[in-house]
Backbone as numpy.savetxt, mean C-alpha at the origin, in Angstrom:
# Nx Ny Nz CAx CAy CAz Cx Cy Cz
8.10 -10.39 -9.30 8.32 -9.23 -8.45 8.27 -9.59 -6.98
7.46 -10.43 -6.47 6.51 -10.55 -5.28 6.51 -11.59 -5.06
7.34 -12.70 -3.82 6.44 -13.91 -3.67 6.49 -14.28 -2.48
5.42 -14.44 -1.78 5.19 -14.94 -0.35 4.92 -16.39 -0.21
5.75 -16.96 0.60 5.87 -18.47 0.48 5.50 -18.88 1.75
4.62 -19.61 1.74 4.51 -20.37 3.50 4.13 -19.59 4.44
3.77 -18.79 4.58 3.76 -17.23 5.46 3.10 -17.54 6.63
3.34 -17.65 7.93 2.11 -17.68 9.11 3.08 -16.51 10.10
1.94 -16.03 10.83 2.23 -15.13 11.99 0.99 -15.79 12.91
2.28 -16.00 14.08 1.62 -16.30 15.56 1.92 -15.10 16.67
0.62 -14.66 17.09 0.77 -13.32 17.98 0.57 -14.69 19.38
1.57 -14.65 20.70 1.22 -14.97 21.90 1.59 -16.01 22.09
1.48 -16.77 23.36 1.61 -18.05 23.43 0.88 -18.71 24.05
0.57 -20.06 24.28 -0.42 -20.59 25.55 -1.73 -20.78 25.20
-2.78 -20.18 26.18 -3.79 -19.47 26.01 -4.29 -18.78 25.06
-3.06 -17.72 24.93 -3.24 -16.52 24.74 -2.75 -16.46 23.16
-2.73 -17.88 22.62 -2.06 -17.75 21.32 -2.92 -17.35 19.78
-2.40 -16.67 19.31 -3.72 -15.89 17.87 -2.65 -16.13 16.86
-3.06 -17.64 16.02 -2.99 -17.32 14.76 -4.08 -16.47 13.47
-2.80 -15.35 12.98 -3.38 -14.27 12.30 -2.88 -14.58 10.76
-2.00 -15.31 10.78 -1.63 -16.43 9.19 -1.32 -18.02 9.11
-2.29 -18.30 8.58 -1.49 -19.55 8.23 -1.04 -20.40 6.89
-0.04 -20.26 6.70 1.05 -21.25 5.39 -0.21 -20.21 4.35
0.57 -19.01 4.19 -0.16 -18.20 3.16 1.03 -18.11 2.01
0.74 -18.53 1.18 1.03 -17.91 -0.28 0.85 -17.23 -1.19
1.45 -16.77 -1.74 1.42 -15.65 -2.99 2.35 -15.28 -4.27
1.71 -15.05 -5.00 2.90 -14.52 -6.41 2.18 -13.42 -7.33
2.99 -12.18 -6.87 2.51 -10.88 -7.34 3.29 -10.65 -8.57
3.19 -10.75 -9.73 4.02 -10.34 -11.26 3.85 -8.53 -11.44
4.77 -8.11 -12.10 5.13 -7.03 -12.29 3.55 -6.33 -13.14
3.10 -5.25 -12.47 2.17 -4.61 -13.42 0.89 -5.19 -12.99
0.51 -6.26 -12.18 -0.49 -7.23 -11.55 -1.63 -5.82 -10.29
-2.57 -5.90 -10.65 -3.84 -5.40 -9.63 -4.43 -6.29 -8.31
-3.90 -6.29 -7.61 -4.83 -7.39 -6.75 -5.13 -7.37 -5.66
-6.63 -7.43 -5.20 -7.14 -6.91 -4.15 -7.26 -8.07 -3.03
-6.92 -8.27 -2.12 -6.77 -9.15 -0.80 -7.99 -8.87 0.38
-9.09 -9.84 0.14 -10.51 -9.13 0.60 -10.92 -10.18 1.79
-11.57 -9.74 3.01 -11.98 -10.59 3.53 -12.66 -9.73 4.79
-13.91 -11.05 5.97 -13.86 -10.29 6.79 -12.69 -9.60 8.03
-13.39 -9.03 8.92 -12.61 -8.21 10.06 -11.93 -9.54 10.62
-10.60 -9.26 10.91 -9.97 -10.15 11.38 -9.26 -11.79 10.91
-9.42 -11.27 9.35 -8.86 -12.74 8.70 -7.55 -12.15 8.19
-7.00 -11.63 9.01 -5.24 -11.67 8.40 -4.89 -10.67 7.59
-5.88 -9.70 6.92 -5.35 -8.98 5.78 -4.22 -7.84 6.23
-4.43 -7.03 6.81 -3.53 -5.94 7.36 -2.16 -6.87 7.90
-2.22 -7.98 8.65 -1.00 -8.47 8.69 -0.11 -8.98 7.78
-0.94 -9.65 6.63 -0.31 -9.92 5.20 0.07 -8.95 4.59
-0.36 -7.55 4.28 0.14 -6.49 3.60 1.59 -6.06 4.51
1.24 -5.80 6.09 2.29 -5.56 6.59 3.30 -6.16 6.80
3.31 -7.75 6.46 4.43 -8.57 6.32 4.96 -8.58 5.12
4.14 -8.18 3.97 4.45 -8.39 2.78 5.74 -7.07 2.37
5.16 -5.90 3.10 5.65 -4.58 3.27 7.08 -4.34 3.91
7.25 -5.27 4.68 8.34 -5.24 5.52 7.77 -4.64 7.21
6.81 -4.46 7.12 6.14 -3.57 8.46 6.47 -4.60 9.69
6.42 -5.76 9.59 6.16 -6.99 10.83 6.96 -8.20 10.20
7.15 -8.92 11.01 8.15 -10.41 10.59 7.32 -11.22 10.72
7.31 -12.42 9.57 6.58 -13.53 9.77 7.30 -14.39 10.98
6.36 -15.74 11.58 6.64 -16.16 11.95 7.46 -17.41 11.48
7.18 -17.45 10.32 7.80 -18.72 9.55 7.41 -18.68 7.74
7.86 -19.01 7.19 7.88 -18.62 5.89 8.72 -17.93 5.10
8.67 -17.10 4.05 9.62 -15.82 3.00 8.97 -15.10 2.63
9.52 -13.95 2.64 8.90 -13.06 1.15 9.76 -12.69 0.64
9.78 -12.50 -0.58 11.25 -12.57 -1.67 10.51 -11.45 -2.57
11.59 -10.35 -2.84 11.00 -9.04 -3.37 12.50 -9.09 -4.43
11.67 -9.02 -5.28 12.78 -8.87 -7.00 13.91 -9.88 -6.73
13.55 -10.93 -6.13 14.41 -11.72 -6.10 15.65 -11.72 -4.97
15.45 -11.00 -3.87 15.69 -10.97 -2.64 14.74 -11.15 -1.59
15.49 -11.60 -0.65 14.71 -12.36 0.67 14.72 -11.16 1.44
13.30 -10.51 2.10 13.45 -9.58 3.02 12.98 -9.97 4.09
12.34 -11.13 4.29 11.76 -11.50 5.30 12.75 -11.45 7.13
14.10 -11.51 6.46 14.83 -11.89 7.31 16.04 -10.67 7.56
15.75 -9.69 7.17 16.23 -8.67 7.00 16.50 -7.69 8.06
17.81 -6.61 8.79 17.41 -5.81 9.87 16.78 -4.57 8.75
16.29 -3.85 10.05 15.69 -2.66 9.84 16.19 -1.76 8.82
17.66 -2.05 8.89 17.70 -0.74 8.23 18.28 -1.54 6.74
18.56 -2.56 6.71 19.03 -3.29 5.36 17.46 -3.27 4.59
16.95 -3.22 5.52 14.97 -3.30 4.70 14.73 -2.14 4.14
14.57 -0.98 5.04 14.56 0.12 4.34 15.30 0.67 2.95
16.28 -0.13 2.79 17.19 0.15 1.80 16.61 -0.75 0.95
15.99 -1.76 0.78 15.45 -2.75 -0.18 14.50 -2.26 -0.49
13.53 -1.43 0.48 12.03 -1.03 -0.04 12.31 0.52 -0.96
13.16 1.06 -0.55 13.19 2.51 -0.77 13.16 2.47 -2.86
12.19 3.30 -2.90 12.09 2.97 -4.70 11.66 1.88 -5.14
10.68 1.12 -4.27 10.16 -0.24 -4.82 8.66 -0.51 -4.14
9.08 -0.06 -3.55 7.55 -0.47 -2.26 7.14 1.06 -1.49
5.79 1.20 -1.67 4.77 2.67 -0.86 3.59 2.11 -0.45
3.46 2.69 0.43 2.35 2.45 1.23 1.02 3.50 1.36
0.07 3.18 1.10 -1.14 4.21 1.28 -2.02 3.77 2.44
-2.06 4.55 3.20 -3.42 3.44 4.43 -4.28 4.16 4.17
-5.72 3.86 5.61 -7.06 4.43 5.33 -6.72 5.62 6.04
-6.00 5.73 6.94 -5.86 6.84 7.87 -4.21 7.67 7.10
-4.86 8.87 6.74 -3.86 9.44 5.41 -1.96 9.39 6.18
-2.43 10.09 7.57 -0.72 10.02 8.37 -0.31 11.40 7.63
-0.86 12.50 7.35 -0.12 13.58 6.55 0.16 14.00 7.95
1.12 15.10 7.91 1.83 16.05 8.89 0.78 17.18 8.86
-0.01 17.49 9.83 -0.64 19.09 9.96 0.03 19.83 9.88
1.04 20.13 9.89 2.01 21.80 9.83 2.35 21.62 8.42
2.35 20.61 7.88 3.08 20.89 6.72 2.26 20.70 5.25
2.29 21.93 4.58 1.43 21.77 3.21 1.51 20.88 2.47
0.71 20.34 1.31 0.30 19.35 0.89 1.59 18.71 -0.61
2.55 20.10 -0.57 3.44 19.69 -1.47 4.91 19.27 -0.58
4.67 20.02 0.85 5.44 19.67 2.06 5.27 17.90 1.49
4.47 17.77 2.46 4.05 16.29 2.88 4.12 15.24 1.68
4.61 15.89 0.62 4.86 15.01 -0.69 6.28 14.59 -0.67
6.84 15.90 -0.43 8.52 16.22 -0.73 9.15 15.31 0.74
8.84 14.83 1.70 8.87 14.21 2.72 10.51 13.26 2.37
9.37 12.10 1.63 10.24 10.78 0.98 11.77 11.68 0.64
11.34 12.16 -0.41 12.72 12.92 -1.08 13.97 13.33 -0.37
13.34 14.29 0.77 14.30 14.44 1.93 14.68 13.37 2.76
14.16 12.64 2.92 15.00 11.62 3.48 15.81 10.57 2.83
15.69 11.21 1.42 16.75 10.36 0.91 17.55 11.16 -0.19
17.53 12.52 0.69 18.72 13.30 0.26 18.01 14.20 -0.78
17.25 14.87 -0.93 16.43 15.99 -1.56 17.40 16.90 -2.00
17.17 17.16 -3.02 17.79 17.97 -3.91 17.30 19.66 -4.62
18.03 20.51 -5.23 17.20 21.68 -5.87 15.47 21.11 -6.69
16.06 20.08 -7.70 14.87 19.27 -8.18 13.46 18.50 -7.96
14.08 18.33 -6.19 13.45 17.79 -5.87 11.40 18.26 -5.38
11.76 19.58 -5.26 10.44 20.63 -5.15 9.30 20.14 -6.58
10.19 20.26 -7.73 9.38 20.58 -9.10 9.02 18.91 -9.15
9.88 18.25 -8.97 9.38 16.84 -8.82 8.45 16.50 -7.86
8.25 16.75 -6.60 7.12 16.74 -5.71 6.11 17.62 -6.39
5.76 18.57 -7.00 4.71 19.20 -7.80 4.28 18.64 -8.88
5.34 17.80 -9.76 4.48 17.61 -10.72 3.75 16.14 -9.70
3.81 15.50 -9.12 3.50 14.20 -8.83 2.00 14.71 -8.91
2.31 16.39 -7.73 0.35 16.50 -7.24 -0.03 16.81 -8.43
0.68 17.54 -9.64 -0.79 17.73 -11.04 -0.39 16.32 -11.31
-0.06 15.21 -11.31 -0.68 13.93 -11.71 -1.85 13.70 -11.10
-1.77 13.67 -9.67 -2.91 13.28 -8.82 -4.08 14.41 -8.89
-4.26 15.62 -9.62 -5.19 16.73 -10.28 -5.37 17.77 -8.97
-4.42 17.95 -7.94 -3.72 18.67 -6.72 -2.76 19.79 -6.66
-2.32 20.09 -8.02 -1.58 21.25 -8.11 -1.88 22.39 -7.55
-2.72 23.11 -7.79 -3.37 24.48 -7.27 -3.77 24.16 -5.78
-3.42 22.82 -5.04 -3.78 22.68 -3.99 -2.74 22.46 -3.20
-1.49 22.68 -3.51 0.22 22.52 -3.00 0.29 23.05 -1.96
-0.18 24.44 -1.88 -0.04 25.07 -0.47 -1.13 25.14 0.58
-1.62 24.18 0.89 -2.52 24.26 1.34 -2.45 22.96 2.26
-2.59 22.92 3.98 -2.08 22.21 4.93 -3.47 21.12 4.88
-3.34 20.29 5.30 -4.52 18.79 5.31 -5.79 19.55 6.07
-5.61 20.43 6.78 -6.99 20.48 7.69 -7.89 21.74 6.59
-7.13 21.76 5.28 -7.89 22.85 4.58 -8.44 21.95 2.94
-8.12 20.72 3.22 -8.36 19.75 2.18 -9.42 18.89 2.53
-10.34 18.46 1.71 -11.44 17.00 1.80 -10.62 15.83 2.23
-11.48 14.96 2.62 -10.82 13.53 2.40 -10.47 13.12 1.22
-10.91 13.36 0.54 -10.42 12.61 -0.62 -9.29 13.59 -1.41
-8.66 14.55 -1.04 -7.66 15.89 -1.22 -6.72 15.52 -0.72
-7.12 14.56 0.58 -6.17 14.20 1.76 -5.15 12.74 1.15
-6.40 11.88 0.47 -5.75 10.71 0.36 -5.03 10.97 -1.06
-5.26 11.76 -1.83 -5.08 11.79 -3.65 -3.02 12.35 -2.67
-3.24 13.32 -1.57 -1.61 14.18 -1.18 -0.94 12.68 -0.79
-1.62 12.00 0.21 -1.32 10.56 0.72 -0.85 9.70 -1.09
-1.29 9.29 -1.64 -0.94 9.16 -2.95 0.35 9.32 -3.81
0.04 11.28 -3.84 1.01 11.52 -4.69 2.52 11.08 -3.49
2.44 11.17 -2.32 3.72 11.27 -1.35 3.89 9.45 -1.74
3.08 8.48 -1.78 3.83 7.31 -2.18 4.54 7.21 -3.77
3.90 7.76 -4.49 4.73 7.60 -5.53 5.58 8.82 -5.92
6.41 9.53 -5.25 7.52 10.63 -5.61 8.39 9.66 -5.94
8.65 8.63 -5.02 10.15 7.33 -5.39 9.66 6.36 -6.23
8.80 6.99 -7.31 9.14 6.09 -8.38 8.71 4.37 -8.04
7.91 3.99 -7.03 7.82 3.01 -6.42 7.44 1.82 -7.58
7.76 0.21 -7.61 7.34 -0.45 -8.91 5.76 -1.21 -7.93
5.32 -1.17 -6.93 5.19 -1.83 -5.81 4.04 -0.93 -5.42
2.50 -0.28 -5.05 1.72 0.02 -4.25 1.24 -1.21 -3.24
1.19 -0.57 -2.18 0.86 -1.14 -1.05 -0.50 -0.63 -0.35
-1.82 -0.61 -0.51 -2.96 0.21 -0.02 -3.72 -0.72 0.77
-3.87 0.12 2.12 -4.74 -0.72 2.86 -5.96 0.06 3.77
-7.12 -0.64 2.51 -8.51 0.32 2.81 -8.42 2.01 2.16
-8.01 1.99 1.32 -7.42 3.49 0.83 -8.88 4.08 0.62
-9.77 3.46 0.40 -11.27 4.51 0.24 -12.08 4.08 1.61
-11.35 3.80 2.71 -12.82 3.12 3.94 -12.97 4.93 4.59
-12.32 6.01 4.48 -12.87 6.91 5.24 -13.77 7.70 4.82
-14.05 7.03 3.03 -14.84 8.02 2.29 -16.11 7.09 1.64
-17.00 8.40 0.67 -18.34 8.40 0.55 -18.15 7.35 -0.74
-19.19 6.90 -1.02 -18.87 6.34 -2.44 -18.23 6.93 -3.85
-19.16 8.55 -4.19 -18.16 9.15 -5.58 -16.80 9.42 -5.07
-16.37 9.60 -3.67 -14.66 9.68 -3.53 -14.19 8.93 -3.41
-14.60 7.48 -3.06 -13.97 6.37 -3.24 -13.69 6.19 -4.54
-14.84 6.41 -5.75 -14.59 5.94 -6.93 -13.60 6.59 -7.90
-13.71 8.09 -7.31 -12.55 8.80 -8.24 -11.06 8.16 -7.42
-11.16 8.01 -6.21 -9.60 7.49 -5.89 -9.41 6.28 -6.46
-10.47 4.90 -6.81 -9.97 3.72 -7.64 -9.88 4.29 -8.98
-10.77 5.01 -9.51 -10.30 5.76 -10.78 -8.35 5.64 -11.03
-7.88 7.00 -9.82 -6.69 7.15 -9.98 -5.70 5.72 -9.83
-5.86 4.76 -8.57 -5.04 3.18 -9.06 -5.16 2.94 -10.45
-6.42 2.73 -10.49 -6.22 2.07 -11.89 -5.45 2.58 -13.14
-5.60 3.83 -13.13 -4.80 4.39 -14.08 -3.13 4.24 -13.59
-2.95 4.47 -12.52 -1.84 4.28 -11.84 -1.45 2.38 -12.59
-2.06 1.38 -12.25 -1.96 0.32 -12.66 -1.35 0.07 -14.34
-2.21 0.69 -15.16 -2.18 0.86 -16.15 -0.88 1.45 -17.09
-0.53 2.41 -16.04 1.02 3.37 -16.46 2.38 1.71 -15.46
1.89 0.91 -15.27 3.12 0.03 -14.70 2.86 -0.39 -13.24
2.30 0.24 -12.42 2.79 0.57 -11.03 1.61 -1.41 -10.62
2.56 -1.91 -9.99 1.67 -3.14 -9.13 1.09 -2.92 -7.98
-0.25 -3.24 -7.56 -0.72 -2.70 -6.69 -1.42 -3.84 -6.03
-1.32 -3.89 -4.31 -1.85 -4.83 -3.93 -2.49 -4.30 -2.81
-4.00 -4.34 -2.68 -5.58 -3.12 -2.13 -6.02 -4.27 -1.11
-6.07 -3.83 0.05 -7.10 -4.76 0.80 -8.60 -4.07 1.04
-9.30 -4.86 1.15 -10.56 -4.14 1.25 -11.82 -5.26 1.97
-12.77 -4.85 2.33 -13.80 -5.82 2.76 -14.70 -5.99 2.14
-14.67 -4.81 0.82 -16.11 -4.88 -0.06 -15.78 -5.23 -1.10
-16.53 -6.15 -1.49 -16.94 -6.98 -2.89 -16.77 -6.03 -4.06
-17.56 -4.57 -4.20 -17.44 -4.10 -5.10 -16.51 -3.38 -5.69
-15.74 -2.72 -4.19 -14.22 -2.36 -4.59 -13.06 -3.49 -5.10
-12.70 -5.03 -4.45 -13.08 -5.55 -5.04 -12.60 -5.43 -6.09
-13.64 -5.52 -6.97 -14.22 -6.23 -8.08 -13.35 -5.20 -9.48
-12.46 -4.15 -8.50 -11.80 -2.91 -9.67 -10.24 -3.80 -9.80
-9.89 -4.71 -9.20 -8.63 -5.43 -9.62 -8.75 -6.43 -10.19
-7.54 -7.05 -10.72 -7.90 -8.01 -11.80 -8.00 -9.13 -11.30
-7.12 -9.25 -9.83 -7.26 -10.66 -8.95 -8.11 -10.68 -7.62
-8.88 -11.27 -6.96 -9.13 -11.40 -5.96 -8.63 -12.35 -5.21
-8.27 -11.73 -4.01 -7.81 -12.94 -3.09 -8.22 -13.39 -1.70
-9.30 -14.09 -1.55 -10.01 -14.21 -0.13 -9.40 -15.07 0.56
-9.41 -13.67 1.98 -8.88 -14.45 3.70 -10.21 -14.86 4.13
-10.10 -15.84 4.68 -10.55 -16.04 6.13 -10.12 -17.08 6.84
-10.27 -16.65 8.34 -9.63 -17.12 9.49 -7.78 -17.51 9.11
-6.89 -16.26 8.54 -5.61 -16.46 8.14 -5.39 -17.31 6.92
-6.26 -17.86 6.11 -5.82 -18.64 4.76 -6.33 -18.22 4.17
-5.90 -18.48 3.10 -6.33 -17.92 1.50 -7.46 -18.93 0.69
-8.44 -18.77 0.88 -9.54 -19.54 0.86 -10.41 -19.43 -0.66
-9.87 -18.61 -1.57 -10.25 -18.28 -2.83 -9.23 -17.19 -3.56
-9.15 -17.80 -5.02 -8.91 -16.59 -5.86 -9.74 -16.30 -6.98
-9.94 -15.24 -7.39 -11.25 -14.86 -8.38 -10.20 -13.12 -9.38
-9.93 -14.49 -10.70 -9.72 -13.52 -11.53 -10.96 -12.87 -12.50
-10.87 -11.22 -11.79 -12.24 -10.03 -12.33 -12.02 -9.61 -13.14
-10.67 -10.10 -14.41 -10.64 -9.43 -15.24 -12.18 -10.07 -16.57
């Protein structure tokens, strides 16, 4: 599905130069859990976002179903990710004006939303156990209401690909655990998911671990 080859990103030059990857590799298989853990500042958010299409490496590939996106414009990317790759962050990004089945139906419309497309944004939220909570705008939802809407809005397109980065850091421990609850089951029904996180015990809910520090990949630890 997934393979990152050689990967480094150099922010600056001179002085002022920050390597944030270096010659990172990877191979994500279809249906694969794997959490990318390390401390503050060893590369993780830039590896997801390179992996994502978010940022360009400085040197290296990433090859998604067997295409090269690394090298890709903007909008040929978007067309490669669309139905393959979603993104969940820690900070949800919902729209305040717009209700929680709004902010689902989002994706859809921008890629041409249909009569169908409503009942399909609804059932996503009774997957995510949000139904009776459709009309109802983010500032009238929990955090964890917030991230389950954040959720259901990545997977309306059917994505083969999760992308989560820190998806439980704004919450308490039982809402963290019911949201790894939902990956995993998510995992389980197909979906590949690749979680960064800093804690060991979150962690410890995927089947691979993969430790940064200082931009390399310095361990892997299969938790199954």
């Amino acid at each position: 599905m997934l393979e990152v080859n050689n990967v480094s990103k150099v922010y600056g030059e001179g002085s002022a130069k920050v390597v944030a990857l270096s010659d990172v590799s990877l191979r994500v298989n279809d249906g694969d859990f794997i959490a990318i853990m390390g401390p503050s500042g060893s590369g993780k958010s830039t590896l997801l976002n390179i992996i994502g299409g978010l940022d360009y490496p400085s040197s290296g590939e990433v090859i998604l179903n067997g295409k090269r996106i690394d090298n890709l414009a903007e909008n040929d990317l978007v067309d490669v990710r669309r139905g393959k790759v979603a993104y969940v962050f820690q900070q949800y990004h919902l729209l305040p004006s717009l209700t929680a089945l709004e902010n689902v139906l989002l994706p859809l419309i921008f890629c041409g939303a249909n009569g169908r497309s409503s009942k399909k944004a609804l059932d996503i939220l009774k997957k995510v156990g949000l139904e009776k909570r459709a009309g109802h705008k983010p500032s009238e939802l929990s955090g964890g209401e917030q991230q389950r809407v954040a959720i259901a809005r990545a997977l309306v397109n059917e994505p083969s690909l999760i992308l989560a980065d820190e998806p439980t850091g704004n919450m308490d421990r039982k809402t963290g655990a019911e949201i790894l609850l939902l990956f995993e089951q998510l995992n389980q029904e197909g979906h590949g998911i690749i979680m960064i996180t800093h804690d060991p015990e979150i962690a410890k809910q995927a089947k691979e671990i993969v430790v940064l520090q200082d931009g390399r990949i310095v361990g892997k630890i299969n938790s199954e």
